[in-house]
N, C-alpha and C positions, 0 to 999 in steps of 0.2 A: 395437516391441512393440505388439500390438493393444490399442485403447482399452480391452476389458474386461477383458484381463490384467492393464493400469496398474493401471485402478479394485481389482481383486481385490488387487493389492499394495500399495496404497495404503491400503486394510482391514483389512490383514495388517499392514502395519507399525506404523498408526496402532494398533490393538488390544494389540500388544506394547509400544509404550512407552505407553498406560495401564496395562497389568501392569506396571510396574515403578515404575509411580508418579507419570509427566508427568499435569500437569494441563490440557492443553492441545496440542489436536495443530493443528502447523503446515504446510500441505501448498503450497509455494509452486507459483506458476502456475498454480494451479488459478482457471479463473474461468468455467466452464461453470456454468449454474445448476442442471441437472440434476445433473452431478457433484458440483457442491456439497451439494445438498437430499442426495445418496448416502451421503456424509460424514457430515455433520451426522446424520442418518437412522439409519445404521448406526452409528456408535459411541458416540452418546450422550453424549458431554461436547464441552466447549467447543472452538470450531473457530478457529481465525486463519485470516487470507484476506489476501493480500501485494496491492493498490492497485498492476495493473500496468493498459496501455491493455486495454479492453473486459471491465472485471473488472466487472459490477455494480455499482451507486450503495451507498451504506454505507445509505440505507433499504431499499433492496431484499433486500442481506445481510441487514442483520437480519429481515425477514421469514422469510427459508429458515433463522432459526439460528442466522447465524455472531454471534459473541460478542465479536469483537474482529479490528479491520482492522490492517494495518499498511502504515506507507508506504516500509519501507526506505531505500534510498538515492534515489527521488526526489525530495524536495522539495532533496536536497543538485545533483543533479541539474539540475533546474526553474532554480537559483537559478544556479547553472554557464551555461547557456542564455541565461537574463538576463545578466547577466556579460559572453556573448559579444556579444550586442546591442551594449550599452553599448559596448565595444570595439570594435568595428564602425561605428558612427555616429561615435565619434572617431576612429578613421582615414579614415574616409570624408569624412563634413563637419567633423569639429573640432568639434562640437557636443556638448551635453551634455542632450538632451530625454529621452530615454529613463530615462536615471539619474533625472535631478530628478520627472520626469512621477509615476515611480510609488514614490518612493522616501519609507520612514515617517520622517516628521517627529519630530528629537530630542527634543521633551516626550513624543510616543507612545512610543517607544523608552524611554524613562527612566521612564515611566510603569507599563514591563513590570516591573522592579526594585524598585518600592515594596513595602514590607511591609504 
């Protein structure tokens, strides 16, 4: 599908579910800044923008409008990746630098919990 067709469907859709009542149009992948300011531009209510690689900084979103970022399943992701590190160096060297190096300290942790 040609890029202006998307944008026009993506217009078209976003515009119908504000008729119906969404508060909030969510257009994942979208992380062109032109496209975005298009969005944001054209429908006039708040935009989500989904935190994929080369998506704009969350200063920059807010600049062109968007209202609200989301990170999906990366940080679940990010934290998977570490994970495989960690695993990696202990089959590797039997070490444990990785884990301990960046790993938050039980009173921070516990500290998250407090009322």
């Amino acid at each position: 599908m040609a890029p202006e067709q998307a944008m026009s469907n993506t217009l078209e859709r976003g515009r119908a579910y504000l008729q119906v009542g969404a508060d909030c149009i969510f257009v994942p992948g979208l992380k062109d800044p032109a496209q975005i300011r298009a969005v944001v531009d054209h429908l006039k209510s708040p935009v989500n923008i989904l935190a994929v690689a080369d998506t704009p900084s969350i200063p920059e979103l807010a600049q062109m409008g968007v209202k609200r970022v989301s990170f999906g399943s990366g940080p679940m992701r990010a934290a998977m990746g570490y994970l495989r590190r960690i695993a990696q160096e202990a089959k590797t060297t039997g070490t444990y630098t990785a884990m301990l190096g960046s790993a938050m300290p039980y009173p921070e942790m516990n500290a998250l919990f407090k009322r």
